[in-house]
PASEBA-1860 file (N, C-alpha, C; in nm, 3 decimals):
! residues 273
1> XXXXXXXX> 1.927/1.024/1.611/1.839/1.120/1.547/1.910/1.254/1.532 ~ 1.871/1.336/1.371/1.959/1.435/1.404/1.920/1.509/1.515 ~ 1.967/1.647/1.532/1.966/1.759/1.665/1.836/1.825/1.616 ~ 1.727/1.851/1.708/1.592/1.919/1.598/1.660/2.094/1.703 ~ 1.568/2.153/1.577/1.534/2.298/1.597/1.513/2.325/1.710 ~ 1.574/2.426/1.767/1.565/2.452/1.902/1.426/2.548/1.854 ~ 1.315/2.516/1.987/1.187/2.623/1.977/1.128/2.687/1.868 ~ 1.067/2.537/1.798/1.020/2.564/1.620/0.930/2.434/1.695
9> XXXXXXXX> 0.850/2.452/1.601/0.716/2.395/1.547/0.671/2.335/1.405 ~ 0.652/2.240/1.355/0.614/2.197/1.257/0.465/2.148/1.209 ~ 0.386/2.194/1.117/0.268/2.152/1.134/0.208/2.072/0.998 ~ 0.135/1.922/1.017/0.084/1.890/0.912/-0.059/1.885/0.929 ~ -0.074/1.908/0.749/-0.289/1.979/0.758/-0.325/1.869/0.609 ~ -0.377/1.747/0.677/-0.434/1.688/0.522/-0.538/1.669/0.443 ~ -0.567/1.785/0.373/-0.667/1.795/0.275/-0.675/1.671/0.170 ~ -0.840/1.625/0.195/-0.887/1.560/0.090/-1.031/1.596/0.019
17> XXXXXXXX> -1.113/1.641/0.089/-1.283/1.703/0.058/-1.364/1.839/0.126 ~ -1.229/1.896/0.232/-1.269/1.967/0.295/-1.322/2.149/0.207 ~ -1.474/2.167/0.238/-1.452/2.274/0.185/-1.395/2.380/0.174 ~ -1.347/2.485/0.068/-1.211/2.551/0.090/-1.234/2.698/0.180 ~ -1.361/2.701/0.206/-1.397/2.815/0.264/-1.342/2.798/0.468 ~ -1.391/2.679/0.501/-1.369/2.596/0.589/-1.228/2.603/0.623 ~ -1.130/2.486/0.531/-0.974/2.500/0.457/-0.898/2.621/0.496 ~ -0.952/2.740/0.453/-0.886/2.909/0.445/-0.882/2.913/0.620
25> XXXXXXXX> -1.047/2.921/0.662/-1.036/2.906/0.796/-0.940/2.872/0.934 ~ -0.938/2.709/0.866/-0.834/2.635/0.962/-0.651/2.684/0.928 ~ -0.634/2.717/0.826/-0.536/2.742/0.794/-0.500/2.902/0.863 ~ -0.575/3.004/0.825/-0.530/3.118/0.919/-0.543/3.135/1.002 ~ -0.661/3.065/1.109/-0.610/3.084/1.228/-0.515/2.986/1.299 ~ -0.476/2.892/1.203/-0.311/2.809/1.258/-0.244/2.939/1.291 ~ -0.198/2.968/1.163/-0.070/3.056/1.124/-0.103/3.204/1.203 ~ -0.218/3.251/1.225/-0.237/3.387/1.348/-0.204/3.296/1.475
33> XXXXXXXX> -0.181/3.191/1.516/-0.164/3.095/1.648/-0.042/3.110/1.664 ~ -0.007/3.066/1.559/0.167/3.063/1.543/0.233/3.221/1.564 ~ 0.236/3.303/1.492/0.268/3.401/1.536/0.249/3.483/1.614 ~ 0.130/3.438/1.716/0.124/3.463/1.837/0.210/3.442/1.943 ~ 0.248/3.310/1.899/0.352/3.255/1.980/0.508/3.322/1.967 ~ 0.506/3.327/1.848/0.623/3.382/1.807/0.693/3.523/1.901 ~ 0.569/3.552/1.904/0.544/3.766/1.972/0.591/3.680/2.108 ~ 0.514/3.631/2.165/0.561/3.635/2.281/0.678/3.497/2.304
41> XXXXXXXX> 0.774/3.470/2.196/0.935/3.398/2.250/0.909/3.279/2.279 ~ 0.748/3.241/2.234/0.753/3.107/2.297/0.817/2.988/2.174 ~ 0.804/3.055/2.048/0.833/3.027/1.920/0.937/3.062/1.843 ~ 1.049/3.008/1.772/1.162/3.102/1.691/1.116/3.043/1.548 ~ 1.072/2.953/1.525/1.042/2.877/1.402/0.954/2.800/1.376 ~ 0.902/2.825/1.242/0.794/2.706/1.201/0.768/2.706/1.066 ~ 0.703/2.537/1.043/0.678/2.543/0.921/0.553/2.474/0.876 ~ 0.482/2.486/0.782/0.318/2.445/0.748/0.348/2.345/0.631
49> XXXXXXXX> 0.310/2.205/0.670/0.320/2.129/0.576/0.180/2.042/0.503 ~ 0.151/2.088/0.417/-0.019/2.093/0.319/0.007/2.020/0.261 ~ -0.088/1.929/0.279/-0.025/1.719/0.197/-0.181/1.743/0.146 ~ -0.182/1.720/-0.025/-0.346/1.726/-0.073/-0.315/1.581/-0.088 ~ -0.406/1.457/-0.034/-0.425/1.353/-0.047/-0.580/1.296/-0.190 ~ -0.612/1.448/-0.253/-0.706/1.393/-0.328/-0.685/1.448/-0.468 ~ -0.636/1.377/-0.576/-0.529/1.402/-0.725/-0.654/1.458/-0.784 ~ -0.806/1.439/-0.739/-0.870/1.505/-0.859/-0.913/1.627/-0.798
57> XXXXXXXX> -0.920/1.665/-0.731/-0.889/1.851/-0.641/-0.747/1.877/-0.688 ~ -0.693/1.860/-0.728/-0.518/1.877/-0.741/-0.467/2.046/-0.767 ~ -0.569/2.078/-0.899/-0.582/2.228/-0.962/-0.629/2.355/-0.846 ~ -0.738/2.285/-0.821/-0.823/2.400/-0.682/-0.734/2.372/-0.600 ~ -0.673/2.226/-0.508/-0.555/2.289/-0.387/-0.461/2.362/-0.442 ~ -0.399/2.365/-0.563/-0.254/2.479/-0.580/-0.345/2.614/-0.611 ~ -0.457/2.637/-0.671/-0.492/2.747/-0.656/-0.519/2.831/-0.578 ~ -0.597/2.734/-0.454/-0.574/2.768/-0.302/-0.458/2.825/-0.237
65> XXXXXXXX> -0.331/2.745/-0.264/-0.216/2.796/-0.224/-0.173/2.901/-0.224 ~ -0.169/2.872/-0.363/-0.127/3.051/-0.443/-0.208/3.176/-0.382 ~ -0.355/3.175/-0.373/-0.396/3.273/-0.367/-0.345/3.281/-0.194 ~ -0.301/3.185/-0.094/-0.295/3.213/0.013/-0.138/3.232/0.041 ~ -0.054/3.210/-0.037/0.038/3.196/-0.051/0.143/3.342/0.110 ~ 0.105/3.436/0.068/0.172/3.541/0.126/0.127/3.517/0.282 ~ 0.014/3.480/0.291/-0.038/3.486/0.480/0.014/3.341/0.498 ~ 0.025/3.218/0.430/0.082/3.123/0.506/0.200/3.128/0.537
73> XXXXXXXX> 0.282/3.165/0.477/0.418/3.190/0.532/0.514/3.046/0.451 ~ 0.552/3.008/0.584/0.666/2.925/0.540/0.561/2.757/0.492 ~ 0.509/2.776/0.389/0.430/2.645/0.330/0.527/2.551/0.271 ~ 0.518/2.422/0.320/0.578/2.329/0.252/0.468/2.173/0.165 ~ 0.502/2.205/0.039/0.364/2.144/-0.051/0.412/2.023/-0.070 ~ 0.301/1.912/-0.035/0.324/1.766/-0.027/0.218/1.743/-0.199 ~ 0.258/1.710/-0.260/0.124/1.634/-0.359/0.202/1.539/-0.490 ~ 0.101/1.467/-0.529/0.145/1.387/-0.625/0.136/1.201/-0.555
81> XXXXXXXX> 0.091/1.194/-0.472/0.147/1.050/-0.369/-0.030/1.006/-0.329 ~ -0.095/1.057/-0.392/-0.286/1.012/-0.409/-0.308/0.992/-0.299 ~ -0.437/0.948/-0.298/-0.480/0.914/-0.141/-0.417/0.810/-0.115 ~ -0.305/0.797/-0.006/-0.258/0.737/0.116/-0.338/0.697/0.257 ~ -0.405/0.785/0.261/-0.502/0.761/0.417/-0.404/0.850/0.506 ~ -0.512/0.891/0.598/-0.466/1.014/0.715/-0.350/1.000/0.785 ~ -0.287/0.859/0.847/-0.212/0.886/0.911/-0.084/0.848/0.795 ~ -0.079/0.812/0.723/0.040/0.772/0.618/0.098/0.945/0.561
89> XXXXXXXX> -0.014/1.026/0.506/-0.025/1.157/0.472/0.056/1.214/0.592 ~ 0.034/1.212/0.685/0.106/1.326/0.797/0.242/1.225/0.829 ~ 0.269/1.110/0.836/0.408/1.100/0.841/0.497/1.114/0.737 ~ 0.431/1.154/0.617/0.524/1.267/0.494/0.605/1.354/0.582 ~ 0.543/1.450/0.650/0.608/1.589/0.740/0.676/1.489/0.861 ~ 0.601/1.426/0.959/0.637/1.358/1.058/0.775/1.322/1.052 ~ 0.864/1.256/0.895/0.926/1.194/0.861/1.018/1.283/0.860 ~ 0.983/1.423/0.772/1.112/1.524/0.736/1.150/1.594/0.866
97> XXXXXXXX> 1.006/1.649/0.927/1.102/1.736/0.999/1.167/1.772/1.136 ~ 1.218/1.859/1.136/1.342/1.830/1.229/1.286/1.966/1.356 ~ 1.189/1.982/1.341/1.143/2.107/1.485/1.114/2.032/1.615 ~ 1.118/2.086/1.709/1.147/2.063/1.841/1.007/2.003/1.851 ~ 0.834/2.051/1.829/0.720/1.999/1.850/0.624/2.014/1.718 ~ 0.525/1.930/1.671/0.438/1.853/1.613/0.301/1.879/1.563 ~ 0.268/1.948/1.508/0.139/1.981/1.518/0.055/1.883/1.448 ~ -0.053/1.781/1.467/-0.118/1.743/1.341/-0.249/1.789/1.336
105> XXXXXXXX> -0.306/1.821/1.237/-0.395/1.919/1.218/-0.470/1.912/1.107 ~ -0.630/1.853/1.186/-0.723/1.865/1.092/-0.756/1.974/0.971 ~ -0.810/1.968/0.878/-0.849/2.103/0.796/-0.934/2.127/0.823 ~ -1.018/2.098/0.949/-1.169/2.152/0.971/-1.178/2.202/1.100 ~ -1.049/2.266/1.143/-1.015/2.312/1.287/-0.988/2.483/1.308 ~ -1.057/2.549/1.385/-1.050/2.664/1.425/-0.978/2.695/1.567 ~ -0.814/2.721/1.545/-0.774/2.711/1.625/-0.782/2.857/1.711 ~ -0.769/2.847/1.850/-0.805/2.976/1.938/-0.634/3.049/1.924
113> XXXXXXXX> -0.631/3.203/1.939/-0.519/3.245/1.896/-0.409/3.266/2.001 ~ -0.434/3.201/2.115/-0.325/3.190/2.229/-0.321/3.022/2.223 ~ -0.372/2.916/2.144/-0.372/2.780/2.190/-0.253/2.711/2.152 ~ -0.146/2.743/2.000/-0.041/2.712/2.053/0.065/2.767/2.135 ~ 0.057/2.922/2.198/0.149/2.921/2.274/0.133/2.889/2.432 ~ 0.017/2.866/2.459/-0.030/2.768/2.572/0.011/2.649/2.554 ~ -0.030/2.574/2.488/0.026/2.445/2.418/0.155/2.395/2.452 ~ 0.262/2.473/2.348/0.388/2.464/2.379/0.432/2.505/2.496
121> XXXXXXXX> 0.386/2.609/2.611/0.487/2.642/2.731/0.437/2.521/2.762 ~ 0.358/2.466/2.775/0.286/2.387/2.874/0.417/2.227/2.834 ~ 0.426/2.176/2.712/0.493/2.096/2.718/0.657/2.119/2.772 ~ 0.671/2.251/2.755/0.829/2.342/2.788/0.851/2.279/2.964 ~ 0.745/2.305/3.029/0.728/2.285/3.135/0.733/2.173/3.192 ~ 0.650/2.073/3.114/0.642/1.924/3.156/0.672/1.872/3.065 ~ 0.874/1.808/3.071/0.938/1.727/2.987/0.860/1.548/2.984 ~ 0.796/1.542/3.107/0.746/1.379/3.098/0.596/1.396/3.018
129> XXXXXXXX> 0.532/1.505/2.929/0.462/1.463/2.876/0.489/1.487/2.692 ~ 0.402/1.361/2.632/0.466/1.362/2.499/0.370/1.434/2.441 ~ 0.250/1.418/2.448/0.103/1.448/2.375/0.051/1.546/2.456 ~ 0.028/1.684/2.420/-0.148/1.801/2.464/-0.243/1.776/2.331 ~ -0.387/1.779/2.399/-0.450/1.782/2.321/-0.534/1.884/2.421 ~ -0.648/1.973/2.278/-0.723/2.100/2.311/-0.828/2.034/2.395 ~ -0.930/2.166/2.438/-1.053/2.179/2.514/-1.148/2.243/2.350 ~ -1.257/2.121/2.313/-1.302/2.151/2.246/-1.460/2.173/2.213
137> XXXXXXXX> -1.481/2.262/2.171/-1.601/2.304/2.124/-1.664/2.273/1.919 ~ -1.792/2.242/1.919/-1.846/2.231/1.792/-1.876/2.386/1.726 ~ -1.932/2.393/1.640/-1.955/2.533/1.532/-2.052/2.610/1.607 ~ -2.113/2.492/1.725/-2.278/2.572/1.780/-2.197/2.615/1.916 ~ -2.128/2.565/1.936/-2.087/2.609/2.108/-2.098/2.502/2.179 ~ -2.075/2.373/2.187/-2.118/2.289/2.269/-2.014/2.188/2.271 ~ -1.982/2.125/2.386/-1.881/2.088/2.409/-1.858/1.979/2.351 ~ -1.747/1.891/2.276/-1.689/1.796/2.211/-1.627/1.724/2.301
145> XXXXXXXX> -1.642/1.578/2.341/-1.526/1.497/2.402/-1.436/1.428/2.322 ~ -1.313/1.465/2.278/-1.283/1.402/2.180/-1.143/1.332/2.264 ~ -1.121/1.369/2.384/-1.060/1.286/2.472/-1.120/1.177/2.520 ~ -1.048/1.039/2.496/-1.099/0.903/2.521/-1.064/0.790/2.629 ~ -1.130/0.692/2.653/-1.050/0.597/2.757/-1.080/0.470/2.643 ~ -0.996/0.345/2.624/-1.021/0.249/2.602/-1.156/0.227/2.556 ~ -1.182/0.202/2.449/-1.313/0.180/2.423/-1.366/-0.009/2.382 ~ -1.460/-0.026/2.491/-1.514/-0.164/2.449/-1.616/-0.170/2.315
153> XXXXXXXX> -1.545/-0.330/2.274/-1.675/-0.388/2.165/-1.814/-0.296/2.143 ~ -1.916/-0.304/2.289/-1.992/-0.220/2.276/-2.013/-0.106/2.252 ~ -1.909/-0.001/2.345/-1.911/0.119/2.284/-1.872/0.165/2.144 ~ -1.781/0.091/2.086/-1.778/0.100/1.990/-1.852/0.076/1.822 ~ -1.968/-0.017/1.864/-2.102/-0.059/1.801/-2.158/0.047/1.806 ~ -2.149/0.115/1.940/-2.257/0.221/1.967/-2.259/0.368/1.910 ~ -2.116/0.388/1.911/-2.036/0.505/1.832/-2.052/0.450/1.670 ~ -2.071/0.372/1.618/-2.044/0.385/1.467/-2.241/0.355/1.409
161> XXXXXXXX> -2.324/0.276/1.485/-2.450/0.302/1.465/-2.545/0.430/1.532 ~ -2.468/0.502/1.591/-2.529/0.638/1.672/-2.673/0.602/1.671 ~ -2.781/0.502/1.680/-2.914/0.523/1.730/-2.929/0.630/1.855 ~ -3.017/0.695/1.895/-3.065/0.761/1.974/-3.131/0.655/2.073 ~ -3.185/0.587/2.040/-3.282/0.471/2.124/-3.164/0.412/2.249 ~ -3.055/0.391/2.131/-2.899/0.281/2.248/-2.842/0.381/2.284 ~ -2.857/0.500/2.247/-2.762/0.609/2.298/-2.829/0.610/2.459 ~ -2.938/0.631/2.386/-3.008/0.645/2.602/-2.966/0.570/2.695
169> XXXXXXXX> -2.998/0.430/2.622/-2.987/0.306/2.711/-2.853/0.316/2.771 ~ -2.772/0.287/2.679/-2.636/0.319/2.752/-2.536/0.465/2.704 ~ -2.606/0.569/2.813/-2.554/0.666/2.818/-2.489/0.662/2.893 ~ -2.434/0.596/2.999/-2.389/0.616/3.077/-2.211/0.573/3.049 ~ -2.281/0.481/3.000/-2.123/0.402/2.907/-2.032/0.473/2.837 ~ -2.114/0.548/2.705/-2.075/0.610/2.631/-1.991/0.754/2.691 ~ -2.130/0.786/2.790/-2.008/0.907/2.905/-1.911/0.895/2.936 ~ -1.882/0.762/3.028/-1.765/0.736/3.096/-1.584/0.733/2.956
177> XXXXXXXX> -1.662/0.664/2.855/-1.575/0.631/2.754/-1.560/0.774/2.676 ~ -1.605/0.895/2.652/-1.563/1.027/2.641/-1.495/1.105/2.787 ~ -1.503/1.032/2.885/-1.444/1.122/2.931/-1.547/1.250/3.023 ~ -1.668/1.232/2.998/-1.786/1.358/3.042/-1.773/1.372/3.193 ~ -1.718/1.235/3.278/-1.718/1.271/3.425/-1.632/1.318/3.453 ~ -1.557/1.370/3.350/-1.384/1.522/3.385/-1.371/1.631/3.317 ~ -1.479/1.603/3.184/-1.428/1.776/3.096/-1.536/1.787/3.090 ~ -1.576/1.951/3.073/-1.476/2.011/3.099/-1.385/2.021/3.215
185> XXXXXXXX> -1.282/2.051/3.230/-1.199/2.022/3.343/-1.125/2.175/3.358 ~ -1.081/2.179/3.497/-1.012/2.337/3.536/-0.906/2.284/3.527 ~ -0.823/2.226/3.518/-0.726/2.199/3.528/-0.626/2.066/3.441 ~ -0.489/2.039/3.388/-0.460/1.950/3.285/-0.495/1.823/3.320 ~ -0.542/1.737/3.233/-0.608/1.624/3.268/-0.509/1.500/3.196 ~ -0.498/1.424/3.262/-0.431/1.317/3.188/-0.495/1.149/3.124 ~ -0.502/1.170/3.017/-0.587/1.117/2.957/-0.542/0.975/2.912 ~ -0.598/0.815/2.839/-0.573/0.753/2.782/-0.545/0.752/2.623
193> XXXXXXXX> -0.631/0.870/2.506/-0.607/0.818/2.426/-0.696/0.953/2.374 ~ -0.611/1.001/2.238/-0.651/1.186/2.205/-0.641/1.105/2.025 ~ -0.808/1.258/2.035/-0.806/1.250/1.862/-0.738/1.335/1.790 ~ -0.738/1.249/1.674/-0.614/1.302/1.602/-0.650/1.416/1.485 ~ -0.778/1.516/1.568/-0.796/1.608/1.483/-0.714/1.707/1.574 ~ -0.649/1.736/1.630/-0.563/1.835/1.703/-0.448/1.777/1.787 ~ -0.361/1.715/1.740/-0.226/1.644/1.833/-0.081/1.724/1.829 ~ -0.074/1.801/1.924/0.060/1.878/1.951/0.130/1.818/2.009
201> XXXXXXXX> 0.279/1.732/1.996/0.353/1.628/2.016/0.460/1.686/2.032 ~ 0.540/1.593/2.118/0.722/1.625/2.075/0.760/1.531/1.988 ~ 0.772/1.626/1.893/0.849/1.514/1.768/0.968/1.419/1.758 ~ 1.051/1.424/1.901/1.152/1.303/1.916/1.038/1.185/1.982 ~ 0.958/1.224/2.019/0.841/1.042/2.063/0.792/1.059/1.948 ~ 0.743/1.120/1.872/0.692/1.100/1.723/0.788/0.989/1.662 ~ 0.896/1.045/1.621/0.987/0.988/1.564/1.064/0.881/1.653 ~ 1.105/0.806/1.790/1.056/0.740/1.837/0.932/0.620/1.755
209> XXXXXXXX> 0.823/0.626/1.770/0.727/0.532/1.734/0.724/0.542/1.639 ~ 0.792/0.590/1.541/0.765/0.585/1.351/0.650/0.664/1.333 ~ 0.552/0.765/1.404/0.493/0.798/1.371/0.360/0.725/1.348 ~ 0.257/0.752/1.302/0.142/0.644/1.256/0.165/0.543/1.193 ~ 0.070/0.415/1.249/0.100/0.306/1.211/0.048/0.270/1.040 ~ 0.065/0.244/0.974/0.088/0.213/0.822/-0.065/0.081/0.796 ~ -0.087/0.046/0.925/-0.190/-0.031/0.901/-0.322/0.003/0.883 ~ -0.375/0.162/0.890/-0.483/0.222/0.926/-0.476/0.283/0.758
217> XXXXXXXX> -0.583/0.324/0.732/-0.646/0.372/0.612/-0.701/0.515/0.665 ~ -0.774/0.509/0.743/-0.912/0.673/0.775/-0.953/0.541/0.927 ~ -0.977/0.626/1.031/-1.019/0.565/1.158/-0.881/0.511/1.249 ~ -0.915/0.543/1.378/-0.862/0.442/1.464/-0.685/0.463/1.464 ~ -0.603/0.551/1.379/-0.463/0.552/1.338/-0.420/0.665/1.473 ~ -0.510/0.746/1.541/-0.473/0.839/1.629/-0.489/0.746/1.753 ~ -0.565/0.665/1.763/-0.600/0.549/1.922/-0.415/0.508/1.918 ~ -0.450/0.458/1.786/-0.326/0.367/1.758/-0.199/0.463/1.854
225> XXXXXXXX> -0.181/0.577/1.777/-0.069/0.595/1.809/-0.053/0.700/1.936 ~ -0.172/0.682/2.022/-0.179/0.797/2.131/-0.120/0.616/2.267 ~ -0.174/0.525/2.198/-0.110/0.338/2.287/0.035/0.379/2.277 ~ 0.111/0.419/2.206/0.231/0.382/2.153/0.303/0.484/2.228 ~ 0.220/0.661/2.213/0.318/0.750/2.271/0.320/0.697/2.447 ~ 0.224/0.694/2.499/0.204/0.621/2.656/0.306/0.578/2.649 ~ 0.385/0.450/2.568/0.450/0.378/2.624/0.578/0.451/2.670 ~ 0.602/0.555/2.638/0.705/0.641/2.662/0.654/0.759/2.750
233> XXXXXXXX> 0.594/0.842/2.749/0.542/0.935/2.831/0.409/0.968/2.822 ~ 0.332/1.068/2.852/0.209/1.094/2.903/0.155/1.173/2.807 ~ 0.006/1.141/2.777/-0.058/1.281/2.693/-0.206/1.310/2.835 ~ -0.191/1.440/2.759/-0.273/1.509/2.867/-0.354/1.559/2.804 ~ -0.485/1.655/2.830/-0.553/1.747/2.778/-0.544/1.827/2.868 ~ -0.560/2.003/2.758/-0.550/2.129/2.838/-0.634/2.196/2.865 ~ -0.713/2.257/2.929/-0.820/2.356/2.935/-0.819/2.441/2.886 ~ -0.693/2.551/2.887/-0.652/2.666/2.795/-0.586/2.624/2.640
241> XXXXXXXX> -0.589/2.560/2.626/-0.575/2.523/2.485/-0.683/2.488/2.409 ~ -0.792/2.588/2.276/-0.918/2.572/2.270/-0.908/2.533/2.107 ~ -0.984/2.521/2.069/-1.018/2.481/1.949/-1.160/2.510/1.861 ~ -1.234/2.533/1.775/-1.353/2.478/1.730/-1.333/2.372/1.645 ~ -1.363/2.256/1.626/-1.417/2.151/1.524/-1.525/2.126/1.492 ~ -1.502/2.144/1.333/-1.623/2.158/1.232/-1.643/2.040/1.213 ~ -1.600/1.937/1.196/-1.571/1.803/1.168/-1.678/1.706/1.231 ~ -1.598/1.563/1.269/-1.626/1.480/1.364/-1.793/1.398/1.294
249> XXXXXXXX> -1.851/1.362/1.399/-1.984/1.293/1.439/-1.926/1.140/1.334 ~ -1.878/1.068/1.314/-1.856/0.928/1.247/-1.997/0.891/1.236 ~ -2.053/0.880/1.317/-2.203/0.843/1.309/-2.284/0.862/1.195 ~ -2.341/0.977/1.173/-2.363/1.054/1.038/-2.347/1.032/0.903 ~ -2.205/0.961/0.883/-2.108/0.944/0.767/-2.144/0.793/0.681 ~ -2.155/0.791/0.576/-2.190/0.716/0.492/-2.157/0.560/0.504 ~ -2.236/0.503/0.452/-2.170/0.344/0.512/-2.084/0.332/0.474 ~ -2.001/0.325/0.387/-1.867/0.313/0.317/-1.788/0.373/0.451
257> XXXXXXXX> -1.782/0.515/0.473/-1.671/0.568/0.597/-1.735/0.476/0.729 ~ -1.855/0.392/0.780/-1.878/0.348/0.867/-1.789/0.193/0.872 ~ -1.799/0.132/0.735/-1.707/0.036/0.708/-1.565/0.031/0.770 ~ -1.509/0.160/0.711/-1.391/0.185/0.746/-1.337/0.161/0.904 ~ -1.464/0.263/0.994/-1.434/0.254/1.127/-1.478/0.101/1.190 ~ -1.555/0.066/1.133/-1.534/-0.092/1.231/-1.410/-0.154/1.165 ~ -1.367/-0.186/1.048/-1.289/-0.234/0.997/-1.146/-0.193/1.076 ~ -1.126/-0.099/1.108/-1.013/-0.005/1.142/-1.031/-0.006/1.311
265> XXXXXXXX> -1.118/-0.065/1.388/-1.152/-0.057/1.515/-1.093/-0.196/1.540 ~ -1.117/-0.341/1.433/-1.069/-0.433/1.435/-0.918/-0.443/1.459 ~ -0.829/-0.343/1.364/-0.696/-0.378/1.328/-0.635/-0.327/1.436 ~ -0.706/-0.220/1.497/-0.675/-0.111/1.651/-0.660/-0.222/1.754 ~ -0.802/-0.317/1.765/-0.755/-0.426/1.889/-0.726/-0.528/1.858 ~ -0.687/-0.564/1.724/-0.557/-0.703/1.709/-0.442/-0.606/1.777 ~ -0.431/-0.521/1.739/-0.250/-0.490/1.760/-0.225/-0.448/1.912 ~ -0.337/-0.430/1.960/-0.320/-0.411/2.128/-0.314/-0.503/2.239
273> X> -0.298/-0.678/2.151/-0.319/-0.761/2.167/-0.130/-0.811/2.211
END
C-alpha cells in the first residue's frame, strides 16, 4: 500500500434525498470539526469527498457546491456514476485516498466541534483500535443507540416492523441488542458492530478489507463491514465524541426501504456464515 499522509483525514458524505438545508448543516459543522482539529495539531490535512448518488438532483447538488464552495475547503466532487448504493458510493473516496484516518459520514449528521479532534487523539493513542464511533443524540435531545451487538432473526423482525405492542413485549431484547445496559457510558466502550452514519476509521484496515462489501445496496453494508474490521482490530465507542442525527428510525420508512433491510439483513447473515 502506498505511504498515507502523515496526520490528515479524509472524509466521505453521500448525498441522495437529503434536504439541502439539513446537507449545509452536516457539512459545516464537519469542516468547523476539522479545523478545530487542525488549531490544536491534532490535524495537518484533509479532504471532503461529496459523492451525489442521485443524477436527477444533479443541477441543485453542483449548485449547492458552488454556493458553498469557499467554507468547504478542500472539496473533492464524485458525480456522474448514479445511484450505486451507500456503501459502493463511499468506497469511491475509500479507494483514492491516501490520509492516515476515514471519516464516513452521513448527510444528516451534526457533528459536535471538538468530536473529530477527540476522535482522532483517541485512535493516536490506541494503535489496536481500527473503528470510533460517536455518543449520540436525536434533533429532540434523546439518546440514540446506534452501537450494536449481533442481532437475532427476532430482533431484527422487530426493528424493521417497529410495532409498539412487540416493542413492549420484548423490550428487553431489543435493549440488550442496542447496547442500553452501557450507554450512555463514562468511559470508551468496546463494542461489536457501529452504524455507518458516523465511522472514523484507520484507513490502512479500510483498505485492508476493500472497504464495503459490494453485496449491499442501502442496509446492513456498515454490520457488514464493522465483522470484517474486528477481524483485525477493535472498534469502540466514545463518550466525548458527540454527534446529532437527524436521520435513522428504519421503522418509519416506506415498504420499499423496509424491503431493502430484510433483504440486506439476509445477505448480512449468509456471509457471516
Amino acid at each position: 500500500m502506498t505511504q498515507l499522509i502523515p496526520n490528515s483525514l479524509s472524509i466521505s458524505c453521500v448525498y441522495y434525498d437529503t434536504d439541502m438545508a439539513t446537507f449545509e448543516k452536516t457539512l459545516l459543522s464537519i469542516v468547523n470539526a476539522v479545523n478545530i482539529a487542525k488549531e490544536c495539531k491534532t490535524l495537518e490535512y484533509s479532504e471532503l469527498h461529496l459523492i451525489n448518488n442521485n443524477p436527477e438532483k444533479e443541477t441543485l447538488f453542483f449548485q449547492f457546491i458552488e454556493k458553498q464552495r469557499e467554507q468547504l475547503g478542500n472539496a473533492v466532487i464524485h458525480n456522474g456514476h448514479g445511484n450505486i448504493g451507500y456503501g459502493r458510493a463511499n468506497n469511491i473516496a475509500i479507494h483514492q485516498t491516501q490520509c492516515t484516518y476515514h471519516l464516513i459520514l452521513n448527510p444528516d449528521v451534526i457533528t459536535d466541534s471538538q468530536a473529530i479532534k477527540n476522535g482522532v487523539e483517541y485512535l493516536n493513542l490506541n494503535p489496536h483500535v481500527g473503528l470510533v464511533v460517536p455518543s449520540v443524540k436525536d434533533e429532540n435531545g434523546e439518546v440514540e443507540y446506534l452501537a450494536k451487538r449481533m442481532p437475532t432473526f427476532l430482533v431484527i423482525f422487530l426493528r424493521g416492523l417497529n410495532n409498539k405492542l412487540l416493542n413492549k413485549i420484548f423490550e428487553k431484547k431489543l435493549a440488550h441488542y442496542a447496547y442500553q445496559d452501557k450507554i450512555p457510558a463514562d468511559k470508551p466502550l468496546e463494542i461489536e458492530l457501529a452504524s455507518g452514519c458516523f465511522m472514523l476509521c484507520r484507513t490502512e484496515i479500510l483498505k485492508k478489507v476493500d472497504g464495503f462489501s459490494y453485496d449491499y445496496f442501502l442496509y446492513f453494508e456498515d454490520f457488514d463491514l464493522s465483522k470484517k474490521i474486528t477481524r483485525l482490530s477493535k472498534i469502540h465507542h466514545l463518550p466525548n465524541m458527540n454527534i446529532v442525527h437527524l436521520g435513522g428510525h428504519t421503522g418509519t420508512k416506506s415498504s420499499k426501504h423496509k424491503i431493502y433491510f430484510f433483504k440486506s439483513y439476509l445477505t448480512f447473515y449468509r456471509n457471516q456464515k
